[in-house]
N, C-alpha and C positions, 0 to 999 in steps of 0.2 A: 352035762356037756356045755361048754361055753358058746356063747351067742355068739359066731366071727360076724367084725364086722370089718366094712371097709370105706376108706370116706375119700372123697375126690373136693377139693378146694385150691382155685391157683391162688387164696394168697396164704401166702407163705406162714404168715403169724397164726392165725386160726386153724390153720391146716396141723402145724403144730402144737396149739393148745387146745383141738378138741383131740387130738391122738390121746397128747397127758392123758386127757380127761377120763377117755374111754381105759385107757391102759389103770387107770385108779378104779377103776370098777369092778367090784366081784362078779364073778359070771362074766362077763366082757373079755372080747379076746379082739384087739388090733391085728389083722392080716394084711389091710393094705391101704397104706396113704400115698396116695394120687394129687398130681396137680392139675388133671384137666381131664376129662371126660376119657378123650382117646388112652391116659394113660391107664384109666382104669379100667376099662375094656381089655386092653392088655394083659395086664395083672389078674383079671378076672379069669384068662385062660389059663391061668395057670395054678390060681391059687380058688381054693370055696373059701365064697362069704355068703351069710345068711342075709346080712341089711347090708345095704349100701347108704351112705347119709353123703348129697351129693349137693352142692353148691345151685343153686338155680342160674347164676349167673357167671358163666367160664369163657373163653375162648374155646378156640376150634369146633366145639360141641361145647350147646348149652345146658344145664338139666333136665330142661324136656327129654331134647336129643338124644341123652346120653339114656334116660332111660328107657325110650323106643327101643333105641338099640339094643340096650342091656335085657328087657324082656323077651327081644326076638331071642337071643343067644344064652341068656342065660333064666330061663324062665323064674327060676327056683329062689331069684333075689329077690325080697323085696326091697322098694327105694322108698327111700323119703327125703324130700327138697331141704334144703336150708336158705334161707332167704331173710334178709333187712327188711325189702319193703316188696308186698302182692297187690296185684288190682285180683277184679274178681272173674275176668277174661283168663288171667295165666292162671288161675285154681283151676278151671274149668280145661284147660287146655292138658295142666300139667293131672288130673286125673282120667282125663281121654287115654293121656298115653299111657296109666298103670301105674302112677306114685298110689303107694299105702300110705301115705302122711306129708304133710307141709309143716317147718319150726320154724318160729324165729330162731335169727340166730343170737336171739335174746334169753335163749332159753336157759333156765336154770338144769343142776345136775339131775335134781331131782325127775324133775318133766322129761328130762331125756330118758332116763329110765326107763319112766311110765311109758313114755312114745313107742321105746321100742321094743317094750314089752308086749304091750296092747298090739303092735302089729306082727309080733312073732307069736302072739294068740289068734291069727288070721284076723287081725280086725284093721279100726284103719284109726288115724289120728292126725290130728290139727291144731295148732297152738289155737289159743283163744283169738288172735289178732289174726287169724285168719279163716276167711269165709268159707265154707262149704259151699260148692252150686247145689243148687237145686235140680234134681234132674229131670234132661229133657221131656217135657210133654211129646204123648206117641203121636206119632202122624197121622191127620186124619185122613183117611181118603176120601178123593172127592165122591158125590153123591147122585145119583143117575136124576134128570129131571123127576121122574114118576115117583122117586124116593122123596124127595125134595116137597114135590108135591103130596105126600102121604103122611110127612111129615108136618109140615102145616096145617093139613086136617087135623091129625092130632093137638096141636096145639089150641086148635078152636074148640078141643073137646069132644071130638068124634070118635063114636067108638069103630070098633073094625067093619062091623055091617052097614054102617053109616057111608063110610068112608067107601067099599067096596058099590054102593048103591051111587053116591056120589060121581065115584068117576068111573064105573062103569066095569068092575073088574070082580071076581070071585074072593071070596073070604078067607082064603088059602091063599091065595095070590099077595094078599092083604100083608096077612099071617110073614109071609115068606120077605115080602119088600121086609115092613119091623127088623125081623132078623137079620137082613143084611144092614140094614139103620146101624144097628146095635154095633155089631161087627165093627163096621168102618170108625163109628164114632168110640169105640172102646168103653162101650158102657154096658149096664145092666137090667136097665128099665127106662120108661119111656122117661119120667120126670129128671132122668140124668140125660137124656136123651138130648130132651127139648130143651135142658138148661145149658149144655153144650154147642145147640145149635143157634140159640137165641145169641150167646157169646161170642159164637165163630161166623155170624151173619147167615147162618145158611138154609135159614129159613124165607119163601118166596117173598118178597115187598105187599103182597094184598094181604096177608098173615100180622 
């Protein structure tokens, strides 16, 4: 079965020579060429498309927008942006809201293929001249003084009965602060622990 795709771009010229394009491709199937985000929206109620390849940069609704939208309503599409020029803010924005892929619109026949192949394999894709973010580091949550403080013991080396003699608490007690450590900071032992907390200050200033 043919891959439908559908593409949204207000200018006019590109709108119509990536139609050609797609309509020259085996396996390709052109369903719907749109000038602006809303029109594609439209079209999409009425018509299935599998990818959508959709302009980053439109009136009325921009590529982001359009593919908020289009994921609320039409889950089952995936998009991918076309774009001249990305800082690495709009990559980061534009896969918050669910693009499978960013191209230039520099892209050869070839690379389109590959793009929308690889994302009709569930995967995801980005020309080279564009960055991937990184993804966000998880929240830490903050850490109770006595954590804080348990924590810093550890870093001077202290084992758990040290620590529970120290300030005054049982070795279970100890035991159970760590595991909440761990938790909050998303780690697995203590030297990921304390190399976490050494970075994110959260270890006390006499430490």
């Amino acid at each position: 079965m043919d891959i439908r795709i559908a593409v949204a771009d207000d200018h006019l010229i590109f709108l119509e020579s990536l139609s050609m394009l797609i309509d020259s491709i085996d396996g390709f199937e052109l369903v719907i060429a749109a000038g602006n985000g809303n029109e594609v929206l439209e079209a999409l109620s009425v018509k299935k498309a599998d990818i959508l390849l959709c302009d980053l940069e439109m009136p009325f609704l921009n590529g982001i927008e359009t593919t908020v939208r289009v994921k609320k309503l039409f889950p089952e599409v995936k998009v991918i942006l076309l774009t001249m020029y990305v800082d690495a803010d709009t990559v980061k924005r534009a896969t918050h809201a669910g693009v499978s892929g960013m191209l230039s619109k520099k892209i050869s026949k070839r690379e389109l293929v590959a793009a929308i192949q690889a994302v009709m394999a569930n995967g995801v894709y980005f020309s080279d001249d564009v960055s991937v973010p990184a993804p966000d580091e998880e929240e830490i949550e903050p850490l109770t003084d006595r954590e804080r403080e348990v924590l810093g013991l550890l870093a001077l080396g202290y084992s758990y009965k040290m620590i529970a003699a120290d300030v005054g608490i049982s070795y279970y007690t100890v035991n159970s602060h760590v595991k909440h450590i761990y938790k909050k900071l998303h780690v697995n032992s203590s030297i990921e622990a304390l190399s976490k907390a050494l970075k994110n200050k959260l270890i006390p200033g006499r430490f």
